[in-house]
ROTIRO-987987 format. One record per atom (N, C-alpha, C): atom name; x, y, z. Coordinates in nm, 3 decimals, m for minus. Example, Ala and Ser with C-alpha at 12.3 -4.5 7.8 and 13.67 -1.06 7.14 Angstrom:
<recs>
+-------+---------+---------+---------+
| atomo |      px |      py |      pz |
+-------+---------+---------+---------+
|     N |   1.319 |  m0.569 |   0.780 |
|    CA |   1.230 |  m0.450 |   0.780 |
|     C |   1.320 |  m0.330 |   0.780 |
|     N |   1.285 |  m0.225 |   0.708 |
|    CA |   1.367 |  m0.106 |   0.714 |
|     C |   1.290 |   0.003 |   0.787 |
+-------+---------+---------+---------+
</recs>
This chain:
<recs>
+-------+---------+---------+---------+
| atomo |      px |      py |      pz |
+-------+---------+---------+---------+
|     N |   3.857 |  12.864 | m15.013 |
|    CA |   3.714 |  12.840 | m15.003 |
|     C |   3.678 |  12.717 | m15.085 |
|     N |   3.541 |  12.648 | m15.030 |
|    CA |   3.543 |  12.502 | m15.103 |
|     C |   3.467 |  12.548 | m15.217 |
|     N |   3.390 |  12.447 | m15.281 |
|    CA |   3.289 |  12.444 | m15.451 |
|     C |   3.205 |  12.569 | m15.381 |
|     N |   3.169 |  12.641 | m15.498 |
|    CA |   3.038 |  12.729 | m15.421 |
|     C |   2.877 |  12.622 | m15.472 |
|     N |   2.785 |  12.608 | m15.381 |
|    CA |   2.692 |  12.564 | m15.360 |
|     C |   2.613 |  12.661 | m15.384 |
|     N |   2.591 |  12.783 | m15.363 |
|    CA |   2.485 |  12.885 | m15.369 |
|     C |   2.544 |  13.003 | m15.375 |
|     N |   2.443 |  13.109 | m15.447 |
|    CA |   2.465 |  13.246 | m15.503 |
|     C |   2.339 |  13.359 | m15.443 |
|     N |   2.393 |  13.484 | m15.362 |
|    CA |   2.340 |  13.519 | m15.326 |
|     C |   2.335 |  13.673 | m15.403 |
|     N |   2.209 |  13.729 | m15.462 |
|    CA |   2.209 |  13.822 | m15.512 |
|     C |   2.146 |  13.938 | m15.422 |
|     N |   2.176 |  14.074 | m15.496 |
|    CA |   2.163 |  14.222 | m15.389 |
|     C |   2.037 |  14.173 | m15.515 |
|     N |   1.938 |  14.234 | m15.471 |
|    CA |   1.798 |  14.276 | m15.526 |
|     C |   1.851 |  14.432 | m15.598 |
|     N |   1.943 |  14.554 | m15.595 |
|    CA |   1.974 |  14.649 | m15.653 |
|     C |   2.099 |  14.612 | m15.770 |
|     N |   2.159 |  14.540 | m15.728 |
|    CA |   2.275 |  14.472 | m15.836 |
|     C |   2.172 |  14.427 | m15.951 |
|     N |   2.095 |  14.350 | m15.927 |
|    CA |   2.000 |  14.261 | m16.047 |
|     C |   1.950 |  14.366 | m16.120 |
|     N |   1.848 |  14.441 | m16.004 |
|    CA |   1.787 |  14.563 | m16.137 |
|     C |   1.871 |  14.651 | m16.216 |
|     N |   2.012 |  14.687 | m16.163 |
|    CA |   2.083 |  14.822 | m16.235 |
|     C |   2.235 |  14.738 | m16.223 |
|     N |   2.271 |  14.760 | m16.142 |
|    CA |   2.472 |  14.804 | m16.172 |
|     C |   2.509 |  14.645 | m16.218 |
|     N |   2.446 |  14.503 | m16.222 |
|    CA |   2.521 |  14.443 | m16.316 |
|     C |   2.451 |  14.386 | m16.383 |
|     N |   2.469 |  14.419 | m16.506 |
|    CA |   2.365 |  14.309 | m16.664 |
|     C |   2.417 |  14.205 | m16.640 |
|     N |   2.344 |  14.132 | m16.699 |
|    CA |   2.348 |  13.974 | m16.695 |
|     C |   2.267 |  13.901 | m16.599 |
|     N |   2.258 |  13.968 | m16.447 |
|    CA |   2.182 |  13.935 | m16.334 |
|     C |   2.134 |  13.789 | m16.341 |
|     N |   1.973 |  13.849 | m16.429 |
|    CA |   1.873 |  13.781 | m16.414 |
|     C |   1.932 |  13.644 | m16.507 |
|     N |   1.996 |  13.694 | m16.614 |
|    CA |   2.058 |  13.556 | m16.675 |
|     C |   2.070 |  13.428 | m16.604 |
|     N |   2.220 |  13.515 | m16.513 |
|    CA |   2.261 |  13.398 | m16.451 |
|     C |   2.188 |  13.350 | m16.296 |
|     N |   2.059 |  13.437 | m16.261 |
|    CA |   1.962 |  13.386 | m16.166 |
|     C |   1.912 |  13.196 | m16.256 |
|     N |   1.853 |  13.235 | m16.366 |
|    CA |   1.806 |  13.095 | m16.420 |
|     C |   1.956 |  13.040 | m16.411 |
|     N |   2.017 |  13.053 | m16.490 |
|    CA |   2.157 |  12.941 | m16.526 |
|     C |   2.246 |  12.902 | m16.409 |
|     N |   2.211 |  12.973 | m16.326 |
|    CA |   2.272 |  12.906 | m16.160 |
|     C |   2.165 |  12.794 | m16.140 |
|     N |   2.032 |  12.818 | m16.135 |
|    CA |   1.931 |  12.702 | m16.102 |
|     C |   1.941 |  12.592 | m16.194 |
|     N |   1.980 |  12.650 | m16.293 |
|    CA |   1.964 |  12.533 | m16.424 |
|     C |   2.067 |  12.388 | m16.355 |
|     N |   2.200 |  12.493 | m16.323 |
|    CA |   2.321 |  12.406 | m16.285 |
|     C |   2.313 |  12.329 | m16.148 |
|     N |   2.166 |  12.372 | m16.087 |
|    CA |   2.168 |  12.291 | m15.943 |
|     C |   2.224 |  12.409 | m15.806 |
|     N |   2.242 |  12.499 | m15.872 |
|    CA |   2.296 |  12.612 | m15.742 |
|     C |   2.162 |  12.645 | m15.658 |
|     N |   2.191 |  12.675 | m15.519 |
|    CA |   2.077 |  12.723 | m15.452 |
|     C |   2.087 |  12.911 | m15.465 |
|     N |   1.962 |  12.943 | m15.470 |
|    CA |   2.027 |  13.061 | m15.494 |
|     C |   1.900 |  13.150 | m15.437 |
|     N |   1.975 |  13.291 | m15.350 |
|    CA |   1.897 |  13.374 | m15.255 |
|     C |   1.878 |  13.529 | m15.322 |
|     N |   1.796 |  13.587 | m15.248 |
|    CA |   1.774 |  13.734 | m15.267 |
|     C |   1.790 |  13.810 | m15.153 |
|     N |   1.870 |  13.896 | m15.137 |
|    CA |   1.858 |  13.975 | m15.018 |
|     C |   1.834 |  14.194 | m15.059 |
|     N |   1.826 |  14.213 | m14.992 |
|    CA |   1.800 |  14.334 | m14.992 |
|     C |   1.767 |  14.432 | m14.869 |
|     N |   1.839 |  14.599 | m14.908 |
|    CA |   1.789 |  14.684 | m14.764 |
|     C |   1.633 |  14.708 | m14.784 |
|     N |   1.561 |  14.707 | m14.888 |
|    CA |   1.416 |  14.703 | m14.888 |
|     C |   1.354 |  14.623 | m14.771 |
|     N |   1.204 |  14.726 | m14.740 |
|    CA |   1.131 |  14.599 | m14.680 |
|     C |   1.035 |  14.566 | m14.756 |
|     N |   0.954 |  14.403 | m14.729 |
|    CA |   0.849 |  14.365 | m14.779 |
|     C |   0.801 |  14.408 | m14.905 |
|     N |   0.740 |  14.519 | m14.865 |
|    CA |   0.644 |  14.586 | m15.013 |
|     C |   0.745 |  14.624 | m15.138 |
|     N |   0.884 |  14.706 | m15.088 |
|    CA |   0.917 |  14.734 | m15.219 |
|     C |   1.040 |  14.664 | m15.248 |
|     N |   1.024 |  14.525 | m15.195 |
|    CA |   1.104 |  14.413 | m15.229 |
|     C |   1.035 |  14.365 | m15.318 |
|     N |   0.896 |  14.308 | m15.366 |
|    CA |   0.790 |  14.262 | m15.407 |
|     C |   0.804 |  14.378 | m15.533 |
|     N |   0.751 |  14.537 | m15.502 |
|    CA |   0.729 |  14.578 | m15.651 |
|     C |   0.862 |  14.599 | m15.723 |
|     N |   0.973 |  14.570 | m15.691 |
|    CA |   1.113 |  14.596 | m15.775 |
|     C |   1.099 |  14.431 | m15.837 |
|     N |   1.071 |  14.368 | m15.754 |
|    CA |   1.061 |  14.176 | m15.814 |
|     C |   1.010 |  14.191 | m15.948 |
|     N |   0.835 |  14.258 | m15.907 |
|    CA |   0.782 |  14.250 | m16.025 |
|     C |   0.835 |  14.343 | m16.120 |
|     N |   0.878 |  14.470 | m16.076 |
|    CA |   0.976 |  14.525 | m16.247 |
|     C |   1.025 |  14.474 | m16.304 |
|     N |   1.062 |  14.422 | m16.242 |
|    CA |   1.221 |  14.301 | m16.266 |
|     C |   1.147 |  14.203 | m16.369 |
|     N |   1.055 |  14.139 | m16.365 |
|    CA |   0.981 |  14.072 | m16.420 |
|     C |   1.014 |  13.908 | m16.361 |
|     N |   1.034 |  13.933 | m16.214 |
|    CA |   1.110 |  13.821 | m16.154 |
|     C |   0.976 |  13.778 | m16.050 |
|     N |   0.877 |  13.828 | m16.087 |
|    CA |   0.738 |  13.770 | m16.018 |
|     C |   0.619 |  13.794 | m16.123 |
|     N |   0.493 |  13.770 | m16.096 |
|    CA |   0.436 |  13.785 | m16.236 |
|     C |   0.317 |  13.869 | m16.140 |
|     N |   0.207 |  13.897 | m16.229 |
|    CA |   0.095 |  13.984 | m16.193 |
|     C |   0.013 |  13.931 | m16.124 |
|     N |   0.025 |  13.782 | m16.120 |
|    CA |  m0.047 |  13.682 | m15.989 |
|     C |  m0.019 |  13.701 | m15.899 |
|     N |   0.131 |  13.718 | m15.870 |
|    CA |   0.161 |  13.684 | m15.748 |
|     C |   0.184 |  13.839 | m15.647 |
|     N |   0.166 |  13.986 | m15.706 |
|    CA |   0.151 |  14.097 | m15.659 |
|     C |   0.082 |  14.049 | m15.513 |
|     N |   0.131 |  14.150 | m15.415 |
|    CA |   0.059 |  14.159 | m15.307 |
|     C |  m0.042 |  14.173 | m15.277 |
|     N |  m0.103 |  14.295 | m15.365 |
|    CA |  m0.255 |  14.298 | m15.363 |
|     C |  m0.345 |  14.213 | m15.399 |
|     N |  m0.319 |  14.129 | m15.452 |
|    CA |  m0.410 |  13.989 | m15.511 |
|     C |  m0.409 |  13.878 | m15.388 |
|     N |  m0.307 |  13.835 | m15.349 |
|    CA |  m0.286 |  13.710 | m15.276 |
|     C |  m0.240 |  13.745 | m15.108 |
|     N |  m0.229 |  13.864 | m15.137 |
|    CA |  m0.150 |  13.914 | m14.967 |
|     C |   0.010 |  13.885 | m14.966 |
|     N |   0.057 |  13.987 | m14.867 |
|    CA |   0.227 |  13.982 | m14.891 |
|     C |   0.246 |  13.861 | m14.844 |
|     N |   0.242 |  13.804 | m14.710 |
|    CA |   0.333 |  13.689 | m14.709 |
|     C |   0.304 |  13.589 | m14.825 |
|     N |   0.121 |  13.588 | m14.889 |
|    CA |   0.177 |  13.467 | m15.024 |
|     C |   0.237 |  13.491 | m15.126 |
|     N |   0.240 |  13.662 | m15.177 |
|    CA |   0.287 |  13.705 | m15.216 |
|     C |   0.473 |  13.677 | m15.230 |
|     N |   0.544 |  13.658 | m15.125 |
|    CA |   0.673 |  13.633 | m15.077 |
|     C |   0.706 |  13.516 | m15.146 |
|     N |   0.617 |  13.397 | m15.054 |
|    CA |   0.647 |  13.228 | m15.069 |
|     C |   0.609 |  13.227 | m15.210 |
|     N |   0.515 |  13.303 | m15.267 |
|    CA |   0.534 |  13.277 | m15.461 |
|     C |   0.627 |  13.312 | m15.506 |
|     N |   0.702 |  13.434 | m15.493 |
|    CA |   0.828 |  13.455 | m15.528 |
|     C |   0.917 |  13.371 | m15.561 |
|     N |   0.940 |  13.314 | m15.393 |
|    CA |   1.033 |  13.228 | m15.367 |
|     C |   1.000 |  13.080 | m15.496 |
|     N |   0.889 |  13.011 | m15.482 |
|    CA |   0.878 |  12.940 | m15.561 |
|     C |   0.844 |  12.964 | m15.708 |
|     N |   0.890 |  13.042 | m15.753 |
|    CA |   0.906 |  13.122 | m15.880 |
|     C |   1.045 |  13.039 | m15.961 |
|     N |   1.095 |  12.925 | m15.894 |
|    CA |   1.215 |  12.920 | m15.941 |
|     C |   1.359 |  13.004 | m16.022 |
|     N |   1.333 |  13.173 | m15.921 |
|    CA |   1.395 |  13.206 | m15.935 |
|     C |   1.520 |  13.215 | m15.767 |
|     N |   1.438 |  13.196 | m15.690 |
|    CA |   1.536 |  13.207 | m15.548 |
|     C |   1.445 |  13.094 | m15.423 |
|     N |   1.590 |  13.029 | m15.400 |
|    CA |   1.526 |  12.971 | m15.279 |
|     C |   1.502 |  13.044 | m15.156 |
|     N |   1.503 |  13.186 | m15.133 |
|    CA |   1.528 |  13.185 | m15.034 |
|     C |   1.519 |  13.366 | m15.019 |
|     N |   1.439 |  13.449 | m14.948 |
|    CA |   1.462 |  13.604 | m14.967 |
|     C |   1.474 |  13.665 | m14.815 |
|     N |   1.574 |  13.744 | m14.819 |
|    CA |   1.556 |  13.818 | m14.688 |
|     C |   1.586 |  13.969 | m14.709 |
|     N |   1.506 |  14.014 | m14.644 |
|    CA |   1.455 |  14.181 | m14.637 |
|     C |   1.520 |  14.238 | m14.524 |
|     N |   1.494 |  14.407 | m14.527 |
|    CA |   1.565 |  14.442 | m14.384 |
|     C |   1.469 |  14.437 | m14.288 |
|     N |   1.409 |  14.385 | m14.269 |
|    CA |   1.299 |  14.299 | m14.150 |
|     C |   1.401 |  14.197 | m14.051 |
|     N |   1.424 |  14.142 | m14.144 |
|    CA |   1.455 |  14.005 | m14.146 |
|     C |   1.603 |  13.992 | m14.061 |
|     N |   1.664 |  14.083 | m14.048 |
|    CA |   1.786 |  14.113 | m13.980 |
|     C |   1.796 |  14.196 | m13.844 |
|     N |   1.902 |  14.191 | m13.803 |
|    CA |   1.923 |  14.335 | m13.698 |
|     C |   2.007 |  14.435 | m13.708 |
|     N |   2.108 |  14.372 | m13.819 |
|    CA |   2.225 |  14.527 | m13.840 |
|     C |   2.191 |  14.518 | m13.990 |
|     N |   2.240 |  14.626 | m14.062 |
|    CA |   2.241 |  14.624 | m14.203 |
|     C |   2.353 |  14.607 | m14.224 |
|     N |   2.411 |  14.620 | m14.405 |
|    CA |   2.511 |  14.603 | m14.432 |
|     C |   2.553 |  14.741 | m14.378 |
|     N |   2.684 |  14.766 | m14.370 |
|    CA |   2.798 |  14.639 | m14.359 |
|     C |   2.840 |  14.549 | m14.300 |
|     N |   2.755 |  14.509 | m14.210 |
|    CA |   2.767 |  14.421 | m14.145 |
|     C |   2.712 |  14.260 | m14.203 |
|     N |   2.759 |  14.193 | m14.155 |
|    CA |   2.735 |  14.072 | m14.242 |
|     C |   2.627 |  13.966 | m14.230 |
|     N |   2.500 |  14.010 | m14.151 |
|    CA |   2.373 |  13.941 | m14.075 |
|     C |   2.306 |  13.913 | m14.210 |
|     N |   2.265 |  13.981 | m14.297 |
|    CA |   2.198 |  13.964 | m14.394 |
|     C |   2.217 |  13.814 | m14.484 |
|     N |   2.362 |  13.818 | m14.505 |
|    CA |   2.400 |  13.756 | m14.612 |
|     C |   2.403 |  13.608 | m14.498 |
|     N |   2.455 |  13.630 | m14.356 |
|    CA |   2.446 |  13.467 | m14.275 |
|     C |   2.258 |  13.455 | m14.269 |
|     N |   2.213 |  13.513 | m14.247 |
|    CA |   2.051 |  13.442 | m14.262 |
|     C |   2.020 |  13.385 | m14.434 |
|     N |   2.081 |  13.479 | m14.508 |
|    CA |   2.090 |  13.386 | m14.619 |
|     C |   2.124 |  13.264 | m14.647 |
|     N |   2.249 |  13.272 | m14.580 |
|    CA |   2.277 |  13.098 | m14.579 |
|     C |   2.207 |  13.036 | m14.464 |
|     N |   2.220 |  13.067 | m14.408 |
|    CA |   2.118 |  12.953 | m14.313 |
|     C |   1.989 |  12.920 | m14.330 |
|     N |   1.908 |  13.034 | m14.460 |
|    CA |   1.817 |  12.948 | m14.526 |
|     C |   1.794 |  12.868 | m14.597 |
|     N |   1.895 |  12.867 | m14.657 |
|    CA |   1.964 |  12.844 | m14.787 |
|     C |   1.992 |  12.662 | m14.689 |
|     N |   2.032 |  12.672 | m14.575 |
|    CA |   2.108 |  12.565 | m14.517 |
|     C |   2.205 |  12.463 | m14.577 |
|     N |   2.329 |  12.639 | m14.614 |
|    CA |   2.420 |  12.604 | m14.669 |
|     C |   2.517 |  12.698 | m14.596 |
|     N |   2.673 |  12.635 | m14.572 |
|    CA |   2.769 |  12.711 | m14.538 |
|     C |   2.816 |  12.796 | m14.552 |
|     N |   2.827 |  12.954 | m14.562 |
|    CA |   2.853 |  13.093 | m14.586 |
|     C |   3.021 |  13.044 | m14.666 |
|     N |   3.125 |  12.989 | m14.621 |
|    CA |   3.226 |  12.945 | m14.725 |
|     C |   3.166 |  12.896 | m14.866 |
|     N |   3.072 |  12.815 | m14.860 |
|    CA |   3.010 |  12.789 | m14.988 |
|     C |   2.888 |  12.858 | m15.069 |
|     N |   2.897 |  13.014 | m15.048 |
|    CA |   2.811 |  13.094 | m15.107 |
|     C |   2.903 |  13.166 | m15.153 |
|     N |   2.851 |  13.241 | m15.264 |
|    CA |   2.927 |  13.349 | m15.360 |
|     C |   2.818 |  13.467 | m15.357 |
|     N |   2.818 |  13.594 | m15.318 |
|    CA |   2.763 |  13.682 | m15.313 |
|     C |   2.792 |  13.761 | m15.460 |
|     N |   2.705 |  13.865 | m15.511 |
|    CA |   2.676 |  13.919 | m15.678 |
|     C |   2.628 |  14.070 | m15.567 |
|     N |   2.710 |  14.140 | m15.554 |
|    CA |   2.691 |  14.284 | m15.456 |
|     C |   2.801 |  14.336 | m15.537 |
|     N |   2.765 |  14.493 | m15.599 |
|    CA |   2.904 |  14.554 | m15.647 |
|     C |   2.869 |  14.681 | m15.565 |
|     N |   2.818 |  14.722 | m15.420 |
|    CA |   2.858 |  14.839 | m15.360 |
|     C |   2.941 |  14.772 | m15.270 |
|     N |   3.013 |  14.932 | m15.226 |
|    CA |   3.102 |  14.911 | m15.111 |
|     C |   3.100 |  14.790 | m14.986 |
|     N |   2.981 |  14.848 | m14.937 |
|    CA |   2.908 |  14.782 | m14.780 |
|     C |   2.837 |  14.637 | m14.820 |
|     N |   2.814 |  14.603 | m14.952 |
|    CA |   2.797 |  14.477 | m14.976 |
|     C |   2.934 |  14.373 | m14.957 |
|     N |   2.971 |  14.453 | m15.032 |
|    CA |   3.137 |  14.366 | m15.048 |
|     C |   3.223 |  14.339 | m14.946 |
|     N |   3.170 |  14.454 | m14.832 |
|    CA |   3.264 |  14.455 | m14.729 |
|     C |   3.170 |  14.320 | m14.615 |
|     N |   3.035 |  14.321 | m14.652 |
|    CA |   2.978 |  14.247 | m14.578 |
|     C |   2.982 |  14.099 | m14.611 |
|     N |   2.978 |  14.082 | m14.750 |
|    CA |   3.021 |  13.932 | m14.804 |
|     C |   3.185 |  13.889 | m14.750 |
|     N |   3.276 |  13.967 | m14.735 |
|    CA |   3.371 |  13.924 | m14.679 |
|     C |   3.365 |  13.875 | m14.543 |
|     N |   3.276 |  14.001 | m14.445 |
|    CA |   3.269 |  14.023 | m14.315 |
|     C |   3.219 |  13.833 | m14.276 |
|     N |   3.108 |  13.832 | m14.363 |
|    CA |   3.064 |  13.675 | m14.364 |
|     C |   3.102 |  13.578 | m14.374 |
|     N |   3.234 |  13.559 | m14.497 |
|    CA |   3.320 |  13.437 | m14.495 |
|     C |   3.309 |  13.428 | m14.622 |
|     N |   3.216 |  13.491 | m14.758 |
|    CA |   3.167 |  13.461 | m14.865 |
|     C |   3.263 |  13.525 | m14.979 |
|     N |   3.260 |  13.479 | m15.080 |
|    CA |   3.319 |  13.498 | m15.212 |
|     C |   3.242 |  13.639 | m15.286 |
|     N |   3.276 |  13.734 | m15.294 |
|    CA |   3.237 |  13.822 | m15.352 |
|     C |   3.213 |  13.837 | m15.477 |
|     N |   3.170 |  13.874 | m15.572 |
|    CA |   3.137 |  13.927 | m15.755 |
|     C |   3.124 |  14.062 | m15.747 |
|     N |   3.183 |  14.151 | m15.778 |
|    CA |   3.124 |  14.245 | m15.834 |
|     C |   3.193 |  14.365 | m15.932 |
|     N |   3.142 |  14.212 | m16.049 |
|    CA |   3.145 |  14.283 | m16.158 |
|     C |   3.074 |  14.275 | m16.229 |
|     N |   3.064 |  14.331 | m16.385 |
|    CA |   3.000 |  14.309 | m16.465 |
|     C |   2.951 |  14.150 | m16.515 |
|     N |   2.860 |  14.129 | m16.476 |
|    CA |   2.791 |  13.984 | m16.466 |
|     C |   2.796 |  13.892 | m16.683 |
|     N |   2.793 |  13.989 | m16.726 |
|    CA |   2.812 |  13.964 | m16.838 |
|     C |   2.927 |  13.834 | m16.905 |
|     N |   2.993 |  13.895 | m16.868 |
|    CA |   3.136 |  13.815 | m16.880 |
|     C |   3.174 |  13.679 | m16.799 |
|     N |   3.075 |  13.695 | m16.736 |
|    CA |   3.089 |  13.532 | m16.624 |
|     C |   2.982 |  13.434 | m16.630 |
|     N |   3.045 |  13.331 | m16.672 |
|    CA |   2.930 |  13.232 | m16.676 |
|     C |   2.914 |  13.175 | m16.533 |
|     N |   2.785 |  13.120 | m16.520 |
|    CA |   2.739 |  13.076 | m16.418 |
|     C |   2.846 |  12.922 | m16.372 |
|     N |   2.886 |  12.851 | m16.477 |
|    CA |   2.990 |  12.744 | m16.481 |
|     C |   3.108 |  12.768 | m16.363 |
|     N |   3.156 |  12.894 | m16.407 |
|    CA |   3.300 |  12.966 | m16.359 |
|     C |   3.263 |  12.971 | m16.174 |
|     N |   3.150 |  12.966 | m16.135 |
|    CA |   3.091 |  12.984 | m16.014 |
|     C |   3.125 |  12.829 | m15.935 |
|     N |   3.112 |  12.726 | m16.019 |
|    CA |   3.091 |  12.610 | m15.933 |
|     C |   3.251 |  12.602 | m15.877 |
+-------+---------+---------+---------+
</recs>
């Protein structure tokens, strides 16, 4: 596989099964990586896990601005270029639709994405895709080790 260009995170990996997440969400951007959100959520409780997360702020809640501005603030949150929901697809994982609309928003090559998924059907779907898998403890890996 060539340099990875972009990092695609599970929206459930970030909140729980790997620390470090949100770390290396900034320190991928810092380094110039493009970097996505995907998730089996739709819309709404893609948005209120964001804001737990503290990865959207109290402006940008749905109820204030409406979901789709709600979304595009997200996105320009400089935390992700790029989010796709299970809307946004036609198969779920394990299948690998999710993570190719990722890159193609991203309008970057699925060889040059690294997926951050530590369940089964993630992992099996970042492969299914062509993509570099993570899933581990995010702690121990610098965002560097990615390029």
């Amino acid at each position: 596989m060539g340099k990875t260009k972009a990092i695609i995170f599970d929206l459930d990996e970030i909140l729980s099964a790997l620390p470090g997440s949100i770390d290396l969400i900034y320190r991928a951007r810092e380094l110039g990586l493009k970097t996505a959100l995907v998730t089996s959520k739709n819309n709404i409780e893609m948005m209120e896990k964001l804001e737990a997360a503290g990865l959207i702020n109290y402006e940008m809640r749905s109820e204030q601005v409406g979901l789709a501005a709600a979304i595009e603030a997200a996105a320009r949150n400089k935390a992700f270029d790029a989010m796709v929901n299970s809307l946004d697809v036609q198969e779920q994982k394990p299948h690998p639709d999710i993570f190719w609309e990722a890159a193609a928003r991203l309008e970057e090559d699925p060889a040059a994405c690294c997926v951050i998924d530590n369940s089964p059907d993630g992992m099996e779907a970042a492969k299914a895709a062509g993509m570099r898998c993570i899933s581990k403890e995010l702690g121990a890996i610098q965002a560097e080790e990615l390029l």
